[in-house]
C-alpha positions as CSV (number, residue, x, y, z in Angstrom):
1,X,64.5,126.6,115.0
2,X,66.7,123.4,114.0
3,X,70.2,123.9,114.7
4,X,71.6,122.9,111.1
5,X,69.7,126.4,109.8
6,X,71.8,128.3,112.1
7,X,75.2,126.9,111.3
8,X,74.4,127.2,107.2
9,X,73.2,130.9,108.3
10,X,76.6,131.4,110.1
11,X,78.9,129.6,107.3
12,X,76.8,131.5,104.6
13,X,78.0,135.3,105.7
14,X,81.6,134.0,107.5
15,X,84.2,135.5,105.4
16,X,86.5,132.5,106.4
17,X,86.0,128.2,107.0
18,X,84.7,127.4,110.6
19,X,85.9,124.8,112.7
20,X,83.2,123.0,115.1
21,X,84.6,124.5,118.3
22,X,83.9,128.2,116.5
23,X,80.7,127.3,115.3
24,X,80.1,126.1,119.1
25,X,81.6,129.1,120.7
26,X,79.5,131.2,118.9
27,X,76.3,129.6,119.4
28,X,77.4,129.5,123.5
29,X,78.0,133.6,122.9
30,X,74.6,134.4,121.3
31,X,72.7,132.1,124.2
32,X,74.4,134.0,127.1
33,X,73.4,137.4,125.7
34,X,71.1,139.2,127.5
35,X,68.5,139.9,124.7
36,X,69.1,136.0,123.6
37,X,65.6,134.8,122.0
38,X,64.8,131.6,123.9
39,X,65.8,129.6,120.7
40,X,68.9,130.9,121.2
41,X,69.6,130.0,124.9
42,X,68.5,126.6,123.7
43,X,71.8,126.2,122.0
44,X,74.2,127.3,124.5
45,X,75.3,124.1,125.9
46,X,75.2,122.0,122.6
47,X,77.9,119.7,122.2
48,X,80.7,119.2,119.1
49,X,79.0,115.9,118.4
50,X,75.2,117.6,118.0
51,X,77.3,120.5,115.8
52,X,79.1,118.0,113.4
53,X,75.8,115.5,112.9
54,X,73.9,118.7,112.4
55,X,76.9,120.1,109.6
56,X,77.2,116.2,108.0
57,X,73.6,116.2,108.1
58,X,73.2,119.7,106.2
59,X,76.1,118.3,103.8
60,X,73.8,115.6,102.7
61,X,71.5,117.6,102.0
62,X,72.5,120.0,99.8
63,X,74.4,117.5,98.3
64,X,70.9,115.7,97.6
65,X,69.4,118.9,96.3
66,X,72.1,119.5,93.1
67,X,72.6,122.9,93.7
68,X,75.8,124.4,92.4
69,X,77.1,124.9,95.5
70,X,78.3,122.6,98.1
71,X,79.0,122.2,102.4
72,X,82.5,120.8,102.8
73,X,84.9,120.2,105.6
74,X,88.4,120.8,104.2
75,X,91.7,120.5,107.2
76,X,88.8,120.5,110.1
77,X,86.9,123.3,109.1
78,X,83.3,124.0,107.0
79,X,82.8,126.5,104.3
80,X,80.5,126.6,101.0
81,X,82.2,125.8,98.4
82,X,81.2,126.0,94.4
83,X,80.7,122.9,91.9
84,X,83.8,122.5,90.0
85,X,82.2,122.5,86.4
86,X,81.2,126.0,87.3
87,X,85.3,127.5,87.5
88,X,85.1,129.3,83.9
89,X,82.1,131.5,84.9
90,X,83.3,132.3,88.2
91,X,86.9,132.5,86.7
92,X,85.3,135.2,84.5
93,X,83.6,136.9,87.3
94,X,86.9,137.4,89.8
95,X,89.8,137.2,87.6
96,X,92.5,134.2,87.2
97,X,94.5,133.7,90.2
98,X,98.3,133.1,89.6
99,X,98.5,129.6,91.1
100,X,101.5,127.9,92.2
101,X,103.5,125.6,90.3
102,X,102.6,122.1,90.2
103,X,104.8,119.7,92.6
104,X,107.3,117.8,90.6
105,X,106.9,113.7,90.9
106,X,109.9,113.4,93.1
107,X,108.0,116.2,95.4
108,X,104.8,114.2,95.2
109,X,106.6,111.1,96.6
110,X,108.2,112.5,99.0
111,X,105.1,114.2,100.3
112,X,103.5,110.8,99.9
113,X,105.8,109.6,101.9
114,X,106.1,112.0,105.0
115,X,101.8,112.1,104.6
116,X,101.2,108.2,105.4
117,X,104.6,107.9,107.6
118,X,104.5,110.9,109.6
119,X,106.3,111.8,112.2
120,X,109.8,111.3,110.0
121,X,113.1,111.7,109.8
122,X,114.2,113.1,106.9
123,X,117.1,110.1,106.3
124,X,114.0,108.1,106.7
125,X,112.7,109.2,103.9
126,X,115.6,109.5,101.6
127,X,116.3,105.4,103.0
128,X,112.7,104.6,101.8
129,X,113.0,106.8,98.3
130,X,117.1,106.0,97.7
131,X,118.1,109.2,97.0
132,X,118.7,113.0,99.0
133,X,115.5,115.1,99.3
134,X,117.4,117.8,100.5
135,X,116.2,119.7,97.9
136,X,112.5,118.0,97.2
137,X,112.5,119.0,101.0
138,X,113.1,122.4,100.8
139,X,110.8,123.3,98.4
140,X,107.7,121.4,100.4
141,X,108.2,123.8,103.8
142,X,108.5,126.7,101.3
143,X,105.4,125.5,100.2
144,X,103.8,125.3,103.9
145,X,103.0,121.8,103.4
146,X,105.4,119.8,105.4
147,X,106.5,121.1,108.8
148,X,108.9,120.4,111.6
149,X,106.5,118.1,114.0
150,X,108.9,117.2,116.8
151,X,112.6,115.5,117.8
152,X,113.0,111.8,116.7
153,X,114.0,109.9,120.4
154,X,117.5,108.5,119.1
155,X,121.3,109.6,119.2
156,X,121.3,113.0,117.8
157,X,117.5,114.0,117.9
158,X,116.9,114.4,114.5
159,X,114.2,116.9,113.6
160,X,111.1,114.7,112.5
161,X,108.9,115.9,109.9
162,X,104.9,116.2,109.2
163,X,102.1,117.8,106.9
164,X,100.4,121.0,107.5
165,X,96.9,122.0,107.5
166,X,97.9,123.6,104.4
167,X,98.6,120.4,102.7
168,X,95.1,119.0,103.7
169,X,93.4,122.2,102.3
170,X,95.7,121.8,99.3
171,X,94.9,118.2,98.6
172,X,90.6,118.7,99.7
173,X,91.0,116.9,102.8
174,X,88.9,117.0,106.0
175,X,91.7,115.0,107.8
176,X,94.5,112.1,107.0
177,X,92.3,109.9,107.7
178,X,90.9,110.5,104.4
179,X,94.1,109.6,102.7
180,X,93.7,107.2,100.0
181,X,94.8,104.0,101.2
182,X,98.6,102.9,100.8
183,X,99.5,99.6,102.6
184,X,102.6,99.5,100.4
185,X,103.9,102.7,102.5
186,X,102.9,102.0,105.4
187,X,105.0,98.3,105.2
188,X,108.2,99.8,104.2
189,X,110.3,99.0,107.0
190,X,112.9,101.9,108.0
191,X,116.0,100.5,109.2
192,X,117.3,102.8,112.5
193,X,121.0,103.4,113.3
194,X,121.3,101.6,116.7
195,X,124.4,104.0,117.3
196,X,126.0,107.3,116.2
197,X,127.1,106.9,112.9
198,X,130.9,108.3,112.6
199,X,133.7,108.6,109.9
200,X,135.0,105.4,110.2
201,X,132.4,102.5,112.6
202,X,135.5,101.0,113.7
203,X,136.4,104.3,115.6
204,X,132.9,104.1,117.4
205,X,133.2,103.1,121.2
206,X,131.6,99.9,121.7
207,X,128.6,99.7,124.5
208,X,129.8,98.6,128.1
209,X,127.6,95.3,127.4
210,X,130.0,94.5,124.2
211,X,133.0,95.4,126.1
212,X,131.7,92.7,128.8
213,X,131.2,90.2,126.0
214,X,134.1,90.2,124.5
215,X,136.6,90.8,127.6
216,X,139.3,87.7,128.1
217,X,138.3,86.0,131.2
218,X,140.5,86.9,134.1
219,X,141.2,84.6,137.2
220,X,138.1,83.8,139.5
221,X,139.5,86.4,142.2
222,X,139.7,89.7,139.7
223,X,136.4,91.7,139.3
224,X,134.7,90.9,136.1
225,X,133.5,93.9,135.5
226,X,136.2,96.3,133.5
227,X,138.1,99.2,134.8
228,X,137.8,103.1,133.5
229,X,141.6,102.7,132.5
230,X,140.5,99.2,130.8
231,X,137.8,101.2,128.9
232,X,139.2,102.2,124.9
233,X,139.4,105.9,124.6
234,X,137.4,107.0,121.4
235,X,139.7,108.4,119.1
236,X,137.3,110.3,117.0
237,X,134.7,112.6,117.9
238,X,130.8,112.0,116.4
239,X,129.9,113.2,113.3
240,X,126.4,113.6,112.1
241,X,125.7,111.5,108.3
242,X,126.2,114.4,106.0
243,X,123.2,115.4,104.2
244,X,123.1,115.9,99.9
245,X,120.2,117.7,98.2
């Protein structure tokens, strides 16, 4: 029994897309049952390579054969999907579906943007687009397709921002790395703040090395290297950039 006729078997009566490690964890189940067929046990111990070459391989196929159905791998996982010239007969045999809104452009470029430059910041992305996307921004994690991803290693450890699986599913995407490709994105260089960023940059407290730099030079026997008391005492406390939708 070839192993690609079991996984179509098991993503034919799923209810739900299967990852590789699922279909793998499953095959392992049936060939450690006691009753196990010996076909079965000889699938136990099959690797995620042998399961995805088998899946592509079983893709091709029924891709080959025309039928009105495909195998596709959408966000990691494999399900049968339908041909899309078939929607109005299947529309006619489960209803319409109230679909979401369609994303506005400034929501598509945004998306575009935190897609191919992921992980983020959102003033990253409103220095590459020139405007806020305090809105655009809102409405995408509403949405489930852009998600907090992690803490951006810099003064104030902005939040940084990336897609979802969601967004893959929502776009017919096995992974990014079947993003269409956009050198112009990826090139945009994102000027970083090299300090906190306050009210007024003159009220900033220089770094110790500046302070060094620019010290008058004292006489041979003094200690070139400043004092606490010598130190400036900030006179403003930081304030994060304020954020407009």
């Amino acid at each position: 029994m070839e192993l690609k006729f079991i996984l179509e078997s098991l993503l034919f009566a799923s209810q739900k897309p299967l990852r590789v490690g699922e279909l793998r964890e499953l095959l392992a189940v049936t060939g450690e049952a006691d009753d196990a067929p010996p076909e079965a046990r000889a699938w136990k111990k099959v690797r995620d390579s042998e399961v995805t070459a088998a899946l592509e391989e079983l893709a091709r196929e029924h891709e080959a054969a025309g039928r009105s159905y495909r195998l596709v791998c959408v966000a990691g996982a494999w399900q049968f999907v339908t041909q899309p010239e078939y929607a109005p007969w299947l529309r006619a045999l489960v209803g319409a579906r109230a679909r979401p809104p369609r994303l506005s452009q400034p929501a598509l470029e945004t998306l575009a943007i935190i897609a191919y430059r992921q992980p983020i910041t959102r003033a990253e992305i409103e220095q590459i687009r020139g405007v806020s996307v305090d809105g655009v921004m809102q409405t995408l994690m509403e949405r489930g397709l852009v998600e907090v991803v992690g803490r951006a290693e810099a003064v104030g450890r902005a939040p940084t921002y990336g897609t979802t699986a969601l967004f893959l599913e929502y776009f017919g995407l096995r992974s990014l790395e079947d993003l269409p490709a956009a050198d112009e994105l990826r090139k945009i260089s994102v000027q970083k703040p090299p300090a906190p960023v306050t009210a007024d940059a003159g009220l900033a407290t220089p770094p110790p090395e500046a302070l060094v730099a620019n010290a008058p030079a004292q006489p041979a026997e003094a200690s070139p290297t400043p004092t606490a008391s010598a130190l400036p005492a900030s006179s403003a406390t930081e304030s994060r950039p304020g954020t407009t939708g």
